[in-house]
TIMI-2910 file (N, C-alpha, C, CB; in pm, 1 decimal, decimal comma, always signed):
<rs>
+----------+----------+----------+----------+----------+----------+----------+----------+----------+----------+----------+----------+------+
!      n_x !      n_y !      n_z !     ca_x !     ca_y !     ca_z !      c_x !      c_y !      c_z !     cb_x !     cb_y !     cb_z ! resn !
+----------+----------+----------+----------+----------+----------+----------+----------+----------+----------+----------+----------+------+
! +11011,4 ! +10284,5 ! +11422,4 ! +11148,9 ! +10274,0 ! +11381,2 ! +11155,1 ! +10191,8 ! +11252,9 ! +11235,4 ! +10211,1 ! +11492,7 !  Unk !
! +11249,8 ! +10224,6 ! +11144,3 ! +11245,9 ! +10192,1 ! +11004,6 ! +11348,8 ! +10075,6 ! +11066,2 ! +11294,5 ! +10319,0 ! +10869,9 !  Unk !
! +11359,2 !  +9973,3 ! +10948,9 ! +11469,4 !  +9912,8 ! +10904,2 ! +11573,1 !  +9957,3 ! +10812,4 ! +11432,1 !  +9822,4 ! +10863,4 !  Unk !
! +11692,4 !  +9937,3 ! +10770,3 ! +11754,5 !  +9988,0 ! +10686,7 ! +11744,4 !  +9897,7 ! +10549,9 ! +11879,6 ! +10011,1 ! +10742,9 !  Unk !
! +11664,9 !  +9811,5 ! +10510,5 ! +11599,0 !  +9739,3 ! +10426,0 ! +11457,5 !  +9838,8 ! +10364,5 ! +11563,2 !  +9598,4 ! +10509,0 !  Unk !
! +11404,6 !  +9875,2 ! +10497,2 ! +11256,7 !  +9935,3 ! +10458,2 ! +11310,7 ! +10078,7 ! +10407,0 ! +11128,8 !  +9948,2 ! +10606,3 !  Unk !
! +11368,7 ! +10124,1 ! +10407,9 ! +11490,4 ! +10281,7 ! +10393,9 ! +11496,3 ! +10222,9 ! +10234,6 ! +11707,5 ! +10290,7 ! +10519,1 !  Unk !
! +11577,3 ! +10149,2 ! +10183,8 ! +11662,4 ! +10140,5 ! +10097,7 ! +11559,0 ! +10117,7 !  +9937,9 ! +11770,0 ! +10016,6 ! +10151,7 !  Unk !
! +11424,9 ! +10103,1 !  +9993,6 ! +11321,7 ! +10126,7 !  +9913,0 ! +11271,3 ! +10251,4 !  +9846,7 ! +11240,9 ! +10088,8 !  +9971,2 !  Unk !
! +11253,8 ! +10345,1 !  +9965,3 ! +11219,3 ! +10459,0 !  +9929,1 ! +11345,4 ! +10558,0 !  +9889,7 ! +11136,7 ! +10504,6 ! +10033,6 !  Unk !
! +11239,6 ! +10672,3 !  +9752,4 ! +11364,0 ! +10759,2 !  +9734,9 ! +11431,8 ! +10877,9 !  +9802,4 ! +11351,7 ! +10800,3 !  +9636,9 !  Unk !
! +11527,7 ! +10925,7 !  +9725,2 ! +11598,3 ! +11055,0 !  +9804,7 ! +11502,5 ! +11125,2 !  +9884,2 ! +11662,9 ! +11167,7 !  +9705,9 !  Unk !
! +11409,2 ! +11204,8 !  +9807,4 ! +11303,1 ! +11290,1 !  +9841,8 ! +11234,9 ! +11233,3 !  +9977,2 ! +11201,1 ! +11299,1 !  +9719,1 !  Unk !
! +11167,9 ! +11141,9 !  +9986,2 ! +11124,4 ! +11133,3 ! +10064,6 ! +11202,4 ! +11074,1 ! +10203,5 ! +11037,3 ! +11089,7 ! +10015,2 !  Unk !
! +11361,9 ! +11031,9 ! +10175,2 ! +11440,3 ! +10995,6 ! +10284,8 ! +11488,1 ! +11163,4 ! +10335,7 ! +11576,9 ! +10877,0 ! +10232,8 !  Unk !
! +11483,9 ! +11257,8 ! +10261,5 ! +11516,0 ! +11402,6 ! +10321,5 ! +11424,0 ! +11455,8 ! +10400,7 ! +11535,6 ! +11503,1 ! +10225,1 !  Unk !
! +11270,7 ! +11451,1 ! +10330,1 ! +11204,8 ! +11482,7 ! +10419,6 ! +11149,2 ! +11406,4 ! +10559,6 ! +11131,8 ! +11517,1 ! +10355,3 !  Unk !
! +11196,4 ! +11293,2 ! +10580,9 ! +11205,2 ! +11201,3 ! +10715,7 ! +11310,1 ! +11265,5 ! +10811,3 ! +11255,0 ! +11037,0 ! +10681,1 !  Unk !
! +11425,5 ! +11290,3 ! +10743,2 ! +11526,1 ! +11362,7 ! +10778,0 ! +11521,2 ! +11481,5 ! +10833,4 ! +11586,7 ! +11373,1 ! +10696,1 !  Unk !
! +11422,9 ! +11574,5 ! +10738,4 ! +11386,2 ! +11718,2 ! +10844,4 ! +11277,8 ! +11703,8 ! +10950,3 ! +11326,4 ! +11851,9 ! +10753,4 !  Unk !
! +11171,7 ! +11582,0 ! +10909,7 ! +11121,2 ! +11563,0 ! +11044,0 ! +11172,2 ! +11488,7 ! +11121,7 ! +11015,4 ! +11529,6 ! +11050,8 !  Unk !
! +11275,0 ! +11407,5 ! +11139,1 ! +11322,3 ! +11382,1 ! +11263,6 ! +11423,5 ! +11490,0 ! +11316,5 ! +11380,5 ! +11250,5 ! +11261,0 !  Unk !
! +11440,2 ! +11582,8 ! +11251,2 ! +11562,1 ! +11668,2 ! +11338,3 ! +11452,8 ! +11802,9 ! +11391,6 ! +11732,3 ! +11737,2 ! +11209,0 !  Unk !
! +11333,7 ! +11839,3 ! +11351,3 ! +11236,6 ! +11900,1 ! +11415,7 ! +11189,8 ! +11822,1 ! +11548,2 ! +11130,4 ! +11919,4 ! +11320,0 !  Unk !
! +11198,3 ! +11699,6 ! +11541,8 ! +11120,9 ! +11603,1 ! +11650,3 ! +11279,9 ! +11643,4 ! +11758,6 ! +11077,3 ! +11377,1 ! +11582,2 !  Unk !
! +11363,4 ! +11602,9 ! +11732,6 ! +11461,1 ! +11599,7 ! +11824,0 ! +11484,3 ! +11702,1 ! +11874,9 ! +11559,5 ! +11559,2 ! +11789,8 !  Unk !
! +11454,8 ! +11841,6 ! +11844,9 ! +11466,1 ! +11978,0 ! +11886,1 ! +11387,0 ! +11971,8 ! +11977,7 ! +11441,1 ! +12083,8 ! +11797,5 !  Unk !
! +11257,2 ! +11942,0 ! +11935,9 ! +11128,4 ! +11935,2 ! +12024,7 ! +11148,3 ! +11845,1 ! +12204,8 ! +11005,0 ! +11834,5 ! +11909,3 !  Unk !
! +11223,3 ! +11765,5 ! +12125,3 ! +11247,3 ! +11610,4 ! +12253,9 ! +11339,5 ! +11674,5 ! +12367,1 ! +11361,2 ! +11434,4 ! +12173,4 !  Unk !
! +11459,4 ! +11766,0 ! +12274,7 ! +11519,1 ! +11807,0 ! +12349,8 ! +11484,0 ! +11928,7 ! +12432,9 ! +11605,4 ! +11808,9 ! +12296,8 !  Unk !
! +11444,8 ! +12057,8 ! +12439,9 ! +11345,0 ! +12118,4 ! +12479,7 ! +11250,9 ! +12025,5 ! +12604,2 ! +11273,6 ! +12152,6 ! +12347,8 !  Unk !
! +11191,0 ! +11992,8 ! +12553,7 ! +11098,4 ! +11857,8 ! +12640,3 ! +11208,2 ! +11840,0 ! +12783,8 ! +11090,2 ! +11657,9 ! +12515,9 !  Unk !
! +11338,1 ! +11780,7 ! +12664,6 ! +11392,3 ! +11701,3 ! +12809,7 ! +11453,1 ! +11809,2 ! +12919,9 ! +11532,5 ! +11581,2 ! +12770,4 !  Unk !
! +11457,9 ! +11944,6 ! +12878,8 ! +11583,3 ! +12031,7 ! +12944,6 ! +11471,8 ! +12107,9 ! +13068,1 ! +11681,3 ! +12173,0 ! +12802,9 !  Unk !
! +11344,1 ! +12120,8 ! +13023,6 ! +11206,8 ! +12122,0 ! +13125,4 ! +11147,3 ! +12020,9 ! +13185,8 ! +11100,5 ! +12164,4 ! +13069,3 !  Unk !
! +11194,0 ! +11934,1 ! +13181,4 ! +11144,8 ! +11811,9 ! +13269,1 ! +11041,1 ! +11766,4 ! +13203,8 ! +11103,2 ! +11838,9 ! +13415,0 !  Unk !
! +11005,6 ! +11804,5 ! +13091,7 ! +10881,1 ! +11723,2 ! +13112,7 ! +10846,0 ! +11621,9 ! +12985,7 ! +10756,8 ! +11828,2 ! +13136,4 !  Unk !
! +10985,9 ! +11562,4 ! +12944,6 ! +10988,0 ! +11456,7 ! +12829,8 ! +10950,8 ! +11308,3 ! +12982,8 ! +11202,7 ! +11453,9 ! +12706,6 !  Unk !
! +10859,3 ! +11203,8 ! +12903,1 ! +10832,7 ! +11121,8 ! +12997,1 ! +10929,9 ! +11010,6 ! +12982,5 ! +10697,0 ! +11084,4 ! +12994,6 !  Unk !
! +10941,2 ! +10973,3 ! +12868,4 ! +11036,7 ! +10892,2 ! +12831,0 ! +11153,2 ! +10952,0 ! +12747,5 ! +10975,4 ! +10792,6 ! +12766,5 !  Unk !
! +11279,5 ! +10937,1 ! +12816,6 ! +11449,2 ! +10959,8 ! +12764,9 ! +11483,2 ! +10913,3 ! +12640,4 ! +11557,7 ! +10884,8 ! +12853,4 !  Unk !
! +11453,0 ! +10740,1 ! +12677,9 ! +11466,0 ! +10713,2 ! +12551,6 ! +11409,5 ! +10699,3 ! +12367,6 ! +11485,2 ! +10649,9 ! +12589,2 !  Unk !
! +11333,3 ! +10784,6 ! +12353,0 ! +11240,1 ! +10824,5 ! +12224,5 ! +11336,7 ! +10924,4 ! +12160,0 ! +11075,1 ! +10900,4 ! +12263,2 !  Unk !
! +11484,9 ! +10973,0 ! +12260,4 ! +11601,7 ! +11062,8 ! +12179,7 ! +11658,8 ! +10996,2 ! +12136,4 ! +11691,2 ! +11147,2 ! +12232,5 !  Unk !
! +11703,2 ! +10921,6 ! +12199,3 ! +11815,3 ! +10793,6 ! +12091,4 ! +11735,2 ! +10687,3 ! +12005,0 ! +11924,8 ! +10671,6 ! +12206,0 !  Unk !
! +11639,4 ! +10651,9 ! +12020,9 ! +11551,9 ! +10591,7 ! +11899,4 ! +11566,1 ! +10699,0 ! +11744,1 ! +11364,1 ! +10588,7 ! +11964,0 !  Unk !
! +11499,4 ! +10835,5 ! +11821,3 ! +11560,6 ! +10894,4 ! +11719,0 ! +11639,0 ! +10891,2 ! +11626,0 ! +11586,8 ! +10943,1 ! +11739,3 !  Unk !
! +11765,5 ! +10974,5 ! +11684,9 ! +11895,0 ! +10976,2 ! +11657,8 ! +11951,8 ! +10850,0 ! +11572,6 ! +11958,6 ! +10990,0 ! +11784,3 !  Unk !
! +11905,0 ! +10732,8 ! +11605,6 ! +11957,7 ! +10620,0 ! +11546,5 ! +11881,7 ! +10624,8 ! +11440,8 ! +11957,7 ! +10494,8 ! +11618,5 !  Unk !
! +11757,2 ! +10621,0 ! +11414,7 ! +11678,7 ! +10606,0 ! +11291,4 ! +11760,9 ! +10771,1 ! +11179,0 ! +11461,2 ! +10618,6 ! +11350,5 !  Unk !
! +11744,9 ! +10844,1 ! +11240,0 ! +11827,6 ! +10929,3 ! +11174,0 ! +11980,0 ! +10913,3 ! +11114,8 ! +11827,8 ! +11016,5 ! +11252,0 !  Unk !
! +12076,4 ! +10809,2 ! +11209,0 ! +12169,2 ! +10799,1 ! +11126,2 ! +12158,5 ! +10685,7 ! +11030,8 ! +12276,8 ! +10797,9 ! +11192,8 !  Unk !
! +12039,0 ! +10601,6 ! +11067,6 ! +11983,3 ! +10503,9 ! +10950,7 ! +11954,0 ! +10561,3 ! +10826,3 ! +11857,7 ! +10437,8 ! +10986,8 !  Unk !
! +11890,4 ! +10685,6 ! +10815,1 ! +11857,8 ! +10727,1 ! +10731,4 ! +11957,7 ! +10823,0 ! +10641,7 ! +11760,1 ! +10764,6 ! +10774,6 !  Unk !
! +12059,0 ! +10876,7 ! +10694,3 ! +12169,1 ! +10950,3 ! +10638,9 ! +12237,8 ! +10853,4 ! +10585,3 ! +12248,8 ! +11032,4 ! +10728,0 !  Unk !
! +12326,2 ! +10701,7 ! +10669,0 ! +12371,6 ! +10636,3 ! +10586,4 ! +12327,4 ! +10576,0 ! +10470,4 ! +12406,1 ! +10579,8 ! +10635,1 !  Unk !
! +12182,6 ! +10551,4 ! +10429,4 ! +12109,8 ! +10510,2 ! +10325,6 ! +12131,8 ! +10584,5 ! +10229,3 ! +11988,5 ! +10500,9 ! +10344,9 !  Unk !
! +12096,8 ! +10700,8 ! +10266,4 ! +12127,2 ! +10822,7 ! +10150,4 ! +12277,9 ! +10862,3 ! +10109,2 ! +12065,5 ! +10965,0 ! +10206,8 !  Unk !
! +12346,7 ! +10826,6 ! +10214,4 ! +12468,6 ! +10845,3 ! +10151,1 ! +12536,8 ! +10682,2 ! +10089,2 ! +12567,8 ! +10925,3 ! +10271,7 !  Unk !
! +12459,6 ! +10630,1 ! +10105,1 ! +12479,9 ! +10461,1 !  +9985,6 ! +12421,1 ! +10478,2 !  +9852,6 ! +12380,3 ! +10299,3 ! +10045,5 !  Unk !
! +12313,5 ! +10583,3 !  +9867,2 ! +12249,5 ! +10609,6 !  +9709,5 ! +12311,9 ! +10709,3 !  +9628,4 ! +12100,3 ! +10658,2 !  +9710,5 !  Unk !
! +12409,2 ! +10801,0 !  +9741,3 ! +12478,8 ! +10909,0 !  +9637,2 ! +12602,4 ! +10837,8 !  +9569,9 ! +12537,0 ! +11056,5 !  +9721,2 !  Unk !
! +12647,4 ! +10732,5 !  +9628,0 ! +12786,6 ! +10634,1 !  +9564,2 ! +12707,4 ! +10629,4 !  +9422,5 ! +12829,2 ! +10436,4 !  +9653,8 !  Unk !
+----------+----------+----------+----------+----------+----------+----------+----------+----------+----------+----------+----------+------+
</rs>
């Protein structure tokens, strides 16, 4: 899990492509979870949160 300090370093490019791999990972997690066989629940909302970490960053760099 990033900080939103450690985010605010790196550029666009590479905050997008974090961005398409966490929303591939979350497809995956979810899948996982709807077959039973995600072990741990919470690695979706770790997710999800680092993901909206990372959208709000990017949308502080488009201001």
């Amino acid at each position: 899990m990033s900080k939103a300090i450690e985010l605010r370093e790196l550029d666009s490019d590479a905050l997008q492509s974090r961005v398409k791999e966490l929303d591939e990972e979350l497809f995956r997690m979810r899948i996982k979870k709807s077959m039973g066989q995600l072990e741990t629940s919470h690695q979706i909302r770790n997710a999800r949160r680092e993901l909206a970490r990372i959208q709000t960053v990017l949308k502080e760099k488009a201001k």
